[in-house]
Structures are given as C-alpha cells and as structure tokens.
C-alpha positions in Angstrom: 322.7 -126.1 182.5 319.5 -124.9 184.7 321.6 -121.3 184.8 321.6 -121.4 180.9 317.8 -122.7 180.5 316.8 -119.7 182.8 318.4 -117.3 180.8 317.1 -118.6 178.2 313.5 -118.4 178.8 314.4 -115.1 180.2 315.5 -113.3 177.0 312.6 -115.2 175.3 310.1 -113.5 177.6 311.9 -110.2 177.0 311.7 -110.3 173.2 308.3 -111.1 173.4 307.3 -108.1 175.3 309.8 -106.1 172.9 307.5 -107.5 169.7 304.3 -107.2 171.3 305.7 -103.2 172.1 306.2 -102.9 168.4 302.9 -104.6 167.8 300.9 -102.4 170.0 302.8 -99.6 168.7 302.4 -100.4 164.9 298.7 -100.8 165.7 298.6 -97.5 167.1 300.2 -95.7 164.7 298.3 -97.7 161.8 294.9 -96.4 164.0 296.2 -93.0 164.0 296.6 -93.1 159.9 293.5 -94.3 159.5 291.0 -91.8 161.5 293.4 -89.2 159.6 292.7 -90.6 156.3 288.8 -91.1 157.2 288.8 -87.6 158.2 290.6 -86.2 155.0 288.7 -88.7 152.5 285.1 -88.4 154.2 284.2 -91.3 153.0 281.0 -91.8 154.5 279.7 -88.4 154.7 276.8 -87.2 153.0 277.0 -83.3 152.1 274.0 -81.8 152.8 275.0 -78.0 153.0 277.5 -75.8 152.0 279.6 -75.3 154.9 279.7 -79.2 155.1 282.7 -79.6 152.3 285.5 -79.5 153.8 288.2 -76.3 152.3 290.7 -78.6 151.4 288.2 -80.3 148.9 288.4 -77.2 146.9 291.9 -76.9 147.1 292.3 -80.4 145.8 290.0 -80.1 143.5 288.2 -83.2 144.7 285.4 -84.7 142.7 281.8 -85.6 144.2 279.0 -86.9 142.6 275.5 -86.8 143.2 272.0 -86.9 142.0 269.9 -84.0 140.9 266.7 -84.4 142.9 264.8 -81.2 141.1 266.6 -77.4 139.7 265.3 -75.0 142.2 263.8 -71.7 139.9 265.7 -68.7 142.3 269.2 -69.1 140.9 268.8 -72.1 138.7 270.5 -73.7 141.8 271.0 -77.8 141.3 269.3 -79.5 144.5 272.0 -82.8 144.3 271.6 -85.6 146.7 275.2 -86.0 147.6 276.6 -89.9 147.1 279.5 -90.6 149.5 282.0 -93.4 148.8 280.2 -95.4 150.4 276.7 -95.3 150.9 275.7 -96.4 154.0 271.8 -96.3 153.6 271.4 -95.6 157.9 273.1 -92.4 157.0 270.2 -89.5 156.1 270.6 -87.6 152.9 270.2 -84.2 152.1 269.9 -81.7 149.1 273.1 -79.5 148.3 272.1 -76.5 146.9 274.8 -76.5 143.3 275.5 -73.6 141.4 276.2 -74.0 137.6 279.9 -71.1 138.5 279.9 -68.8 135.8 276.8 -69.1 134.1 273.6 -66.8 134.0 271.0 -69.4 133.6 268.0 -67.9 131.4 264.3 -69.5 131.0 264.8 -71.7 128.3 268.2 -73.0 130.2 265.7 -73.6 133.7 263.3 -75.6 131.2 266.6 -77.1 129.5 267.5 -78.6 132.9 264.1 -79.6 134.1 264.0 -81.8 131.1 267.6 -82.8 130.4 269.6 -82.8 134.1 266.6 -83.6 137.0 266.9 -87.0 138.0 270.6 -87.8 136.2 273.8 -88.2 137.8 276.4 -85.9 137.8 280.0 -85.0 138.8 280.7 -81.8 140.4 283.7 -79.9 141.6 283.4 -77.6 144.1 285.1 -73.7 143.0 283.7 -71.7 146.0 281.7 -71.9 148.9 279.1 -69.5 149.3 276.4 -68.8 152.2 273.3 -70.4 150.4 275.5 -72.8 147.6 278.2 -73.6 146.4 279.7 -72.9 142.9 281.0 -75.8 140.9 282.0 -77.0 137.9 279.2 -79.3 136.5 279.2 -82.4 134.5 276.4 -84.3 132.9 277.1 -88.3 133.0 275.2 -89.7 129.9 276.0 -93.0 127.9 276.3 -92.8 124.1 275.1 -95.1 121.6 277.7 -97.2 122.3 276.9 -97.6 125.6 279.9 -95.8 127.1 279.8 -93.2 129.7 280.9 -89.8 128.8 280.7 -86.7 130.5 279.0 -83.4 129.0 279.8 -80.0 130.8 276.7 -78.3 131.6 277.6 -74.9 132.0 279.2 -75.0 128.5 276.7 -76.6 126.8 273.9 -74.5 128.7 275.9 -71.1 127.3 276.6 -73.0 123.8 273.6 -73.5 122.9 272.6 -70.2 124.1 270.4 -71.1 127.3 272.8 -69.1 129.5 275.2 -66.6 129.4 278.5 -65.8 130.8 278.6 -63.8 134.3 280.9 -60.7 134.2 283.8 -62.6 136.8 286.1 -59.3 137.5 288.5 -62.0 139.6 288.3 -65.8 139.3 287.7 -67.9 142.4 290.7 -69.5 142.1 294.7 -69.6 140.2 293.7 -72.9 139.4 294.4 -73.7 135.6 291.7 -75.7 135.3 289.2 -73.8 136.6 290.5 -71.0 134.4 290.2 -72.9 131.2 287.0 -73.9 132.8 286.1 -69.9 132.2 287.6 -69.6 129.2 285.6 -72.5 127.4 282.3 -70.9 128.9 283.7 -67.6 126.8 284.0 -69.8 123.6 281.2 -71.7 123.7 279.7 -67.4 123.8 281.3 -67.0 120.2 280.0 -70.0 119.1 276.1 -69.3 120.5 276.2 -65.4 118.3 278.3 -67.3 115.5 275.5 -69.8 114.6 272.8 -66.9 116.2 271.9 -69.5 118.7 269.6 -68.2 121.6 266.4 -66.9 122.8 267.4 -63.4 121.1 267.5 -64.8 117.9 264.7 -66.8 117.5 262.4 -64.6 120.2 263.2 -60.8 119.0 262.3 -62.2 115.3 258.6 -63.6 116.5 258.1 -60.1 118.5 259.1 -58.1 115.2 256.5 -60.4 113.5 253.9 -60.0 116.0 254.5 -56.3 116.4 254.0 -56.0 112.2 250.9 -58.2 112.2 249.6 -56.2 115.3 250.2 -52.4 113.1 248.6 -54.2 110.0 245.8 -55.3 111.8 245.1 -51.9 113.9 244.9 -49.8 110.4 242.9 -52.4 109.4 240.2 -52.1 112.2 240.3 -47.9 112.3 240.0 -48.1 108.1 237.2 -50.3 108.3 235.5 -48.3 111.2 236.0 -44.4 109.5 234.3 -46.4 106.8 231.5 -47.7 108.4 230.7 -44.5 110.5 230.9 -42.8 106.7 228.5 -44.9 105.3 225.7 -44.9 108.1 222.8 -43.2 107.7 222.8 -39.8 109.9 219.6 -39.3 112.0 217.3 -36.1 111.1 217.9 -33.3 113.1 213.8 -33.0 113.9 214.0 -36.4 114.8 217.1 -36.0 117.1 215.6 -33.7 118.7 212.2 -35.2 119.2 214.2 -38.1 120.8 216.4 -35.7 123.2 212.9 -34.0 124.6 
C-alpha cells in the first residue's frame, strides 16, 4: 500500500512539472506574440518624421490619424501631430511633415487650408516616403448636420474646386487599386473644376482683363486731357523769354 501511495505522489509531482512546462512555455510563446504584434501595430508610437513609419504600413495601407497643428507655406505640407492608439500623454509629440500626393496646391488652396483643415482631425494614409514628407492620401473628418462623422477627401476637393491641380505622375507610387482610383478621382474632380470654370483662372484672368481695359481707358484719358491743356496755354513772348533766360 505505502509502495502504491509513493508512486502515487510520484506521478503527481511529475505531471505537475509537465503542466507548469506547458505553462511556462505557453507564457513564453504568448510573450513572444505579443512584443511581435506591439512591434507590427506600434501602438504607442507617435510619428514624428518620415522615416519613423514603418514600410510595411504602406504596404498595408494602414490608416493614421492625426491633428493638423498649422499648413507649412513651402509645399503646402500638412504639419499633423500624429495620434497613436493609445495616447500615452508621457510620450512627446512631434509634427509629421504630410503631403496632400498628387496635388499642386495653389494660393487660394494654402488660404483654403489655413481656414478649412488647421486645427481639424484627419485620416491619412501614407503612399510614399520621401526625405522631408511623406505623401498620403488625405481625409478631412467633419460632422454633418446630422451630427454624423463623414470623411471629405482633401486632395479632391482642393483640385475640385479648383484650388489645386493635378501633378504630371509619369509612374504611380504604388499597383495599389486604391491608390490608383485615388489618382483617377483627382483627374475627375480636373473635368469637373474647367466644366463649371471653377478656379483662380477664371475668376482672376477676367479681373486682370478688366483692369487692363480700365487702365488703357484711363491712360488716353490723361494724355487727351494733357495735349489739351498744353494746347490751350498761353505761350510766353519770345522778348520776354528771352529777357528771362539773360
């Protein structure tokens, strides 16, 4: 009976040791996951420069979003303040120099963004990296008289409305469908800017044709008015003329 109690307790101890083995190991391998996933995910990072998104973000077409702290003037870059997953305030911020891909960003668009983007939220997906920013695909996050959230393309809208025009892009950044229907709406929303003569072509090269009209109307004006007046003065004697000279 003691022989049978001993062996017993002595298989007991061994499965113990087995499950705590399997324990220790499913811990391990549950760590392991984890610091992979953290690392993939990133969710406690806040991007601060290019080179600080990782490559596969681009590939996955990952979404960030962010805060538009001011529109730098050289480039009509978007200074965003990067929001991580989550926040942890001990962690500083930084400004991510965004560019709006595809789209040549005129005057009235920098004015258009000063007044309409600074100091909103917005989602951005990263297209390219680039040594001073990085080229993504912009959206606006505004709430409708309803009170729902929607999403306004930026890019689009800028070119739409004809604030900004298409850049000549021989070879896309990427295969990627998306992006490429991405490129093709900015193309559209082209057509629909010289459809509706939308722009600062149409409504500026008018006021310079006026301008330059009123300017020719107003320069015969002045030279009729002055043949007219030297006409009609009276011409000094030429005794007195010369009295005056000697």
């Amino acid at each position: 009976m003691d022989q049978i109690s001993s062996t017993f307790i002595s298989f007991t101890n061994l499965m113990d040791q087995n499950i705590r083995g399997v324990q220790i190991g499913c811990y391990s391998v549950a760590c392991i996951g984890l610091t992979v996933a953290l690392r993939k995910v990133r969710p406690f990072s806040k991007f601060k420069k290019p080179s600080d998104i990782p490559n596969h973000f681009i590939k996955e077409r990952r979404e960030l979003t962010g805060v538009v702290t001011r529109i730098e003037p050289n480039g009509a870059l978007l200074m965003i303040q990067h929001k991580p997953l989550v926040d942890i305030p001990l962690i500083p911020s930084g400004q991510l120099p965004i560019k709006i891909s595809g789209v040549n960003v005129t005057g009235l668009g920098l004015n258009w963004l000063q007044a309409i983007v600074a100091g909103s939220e917005v989602k951005f997906l990263p297209i390219a990296k680039e040594k001073d920013f990085v080229q993504c695909e912009v959206l606006l996050l505004q709430h409708s008289k309803d009170k729902k959230l929607h999403e306004i393309n930026i890019g689009e809208n800028l070119v739409k409305i004809g604030f900004g025009l298409p850049e000549n892009i021989e070879k896309p950044f990427t295969d990627d469908p998306s992006f490429l229907a991405y490129y093709n709406s900015l193309k559209r929303a082209q057509k629909y800017a010289i459809r509706k003569q939308l722009g600062l072509k149409y409504y500026v090269q008018p006021t310079k044709e006026v301008l330059v009209y009123l300017y020719r109307i107003l320069s015969n004006r002045l030279s009729y008015l002055a043949n007219r007046i030297s006409r009609q003065a009276p011409k000094v004697p030429n005794k007195l003329h010369k009295i005056y000279i000697a």
